[in-house]
N, C-alpha and C positions, 0 to 999 in steps of 0.2 A: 501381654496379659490377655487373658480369653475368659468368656463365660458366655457360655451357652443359652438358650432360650428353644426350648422343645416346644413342639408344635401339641397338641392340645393331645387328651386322653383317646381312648377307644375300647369299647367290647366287641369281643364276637368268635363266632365256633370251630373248633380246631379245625384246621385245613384253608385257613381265611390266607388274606394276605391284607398287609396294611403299608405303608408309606409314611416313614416318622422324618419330620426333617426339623432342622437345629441352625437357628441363626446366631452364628460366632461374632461377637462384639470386641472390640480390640485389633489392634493395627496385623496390618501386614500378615493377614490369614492365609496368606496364598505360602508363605512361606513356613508354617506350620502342619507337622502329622496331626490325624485330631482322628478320634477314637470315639467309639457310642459303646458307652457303659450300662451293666443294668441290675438293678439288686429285683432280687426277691426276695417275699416275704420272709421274716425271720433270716436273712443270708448278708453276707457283704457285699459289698457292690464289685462287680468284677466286672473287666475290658472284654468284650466281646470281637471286635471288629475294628480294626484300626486302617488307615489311607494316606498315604505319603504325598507328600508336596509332587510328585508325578506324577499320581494316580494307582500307582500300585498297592494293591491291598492282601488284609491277614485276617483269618479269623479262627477262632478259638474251636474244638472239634465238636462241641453243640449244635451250632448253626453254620456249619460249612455245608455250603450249597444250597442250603434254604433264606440265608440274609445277604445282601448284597449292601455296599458303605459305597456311596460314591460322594461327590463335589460338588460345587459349583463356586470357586474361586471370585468370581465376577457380582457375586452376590454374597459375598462370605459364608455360605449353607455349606453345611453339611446334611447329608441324607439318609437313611437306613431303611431298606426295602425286606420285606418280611414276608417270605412266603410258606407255605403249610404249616403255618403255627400252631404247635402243641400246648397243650395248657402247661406244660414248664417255661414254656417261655413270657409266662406272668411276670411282670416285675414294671419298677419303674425303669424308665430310658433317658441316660443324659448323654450328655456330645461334651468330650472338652478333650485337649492333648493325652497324650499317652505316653508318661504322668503326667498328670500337671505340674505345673512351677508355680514357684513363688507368687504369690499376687493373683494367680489364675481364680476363677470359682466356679461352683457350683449352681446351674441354672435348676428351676421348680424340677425339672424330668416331666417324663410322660408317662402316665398311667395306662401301660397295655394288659386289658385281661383276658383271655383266654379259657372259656368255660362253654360245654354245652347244654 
């Protein structure tokens, strides 16, 4: 079981870059893919970026080349690095598998806004 815990909100102007990181609570995290998800306003929430028990990663054609999903198994985090952000990339940000399962939940997210 997983449930994430995002690291706190942020504002700031297109072209920014930020650092959102997700502490995964629940066993044996090193052995789980886990994914940073992000709804916008009025939208559903979609998988953005997803990271395999390797290290090998995927992301969706939005933010290819501008986000990067990396690890850190040894601390159970996950992390999402966010660079030249456009104000679509508003939204809240959470961390959990990709799907979730059974029992897994849903952490607050992170409020990233994007506006000049």
């Amino acid at each position: 079981q997983v449930q994430g815990v995002e690291s706190g909100g942020a504002w700031g102007q297109p072209g920014g870059a930020w650092r959102r990181s997700c502490a995964a609570s629940g066993r044996n995290f090193r052995l789980h893919v886990m994914g940073w998800y992000r709804q916008a306003p009025g939208k559903q929430r979609e998988l953005g970026a997803t990271i395999t028990t390797g290290g090998s990663t995927h992301y969706v054609y939005s933010v290819t080349e501008r986000f990067t999903i990396s690890r850190d198994n040894a601390k159970n985090a996950a992390y999402l690095q966010m660079n030249s952000l456009k104000p679509e990339d508003t939204a809240v940000y959470y961390c959990n598998r990709p799907p979730p399962r059974p029992g897994d939940s849903w952490g607050q997210g992170t409020q990233v806004t994007v506006s000049s």
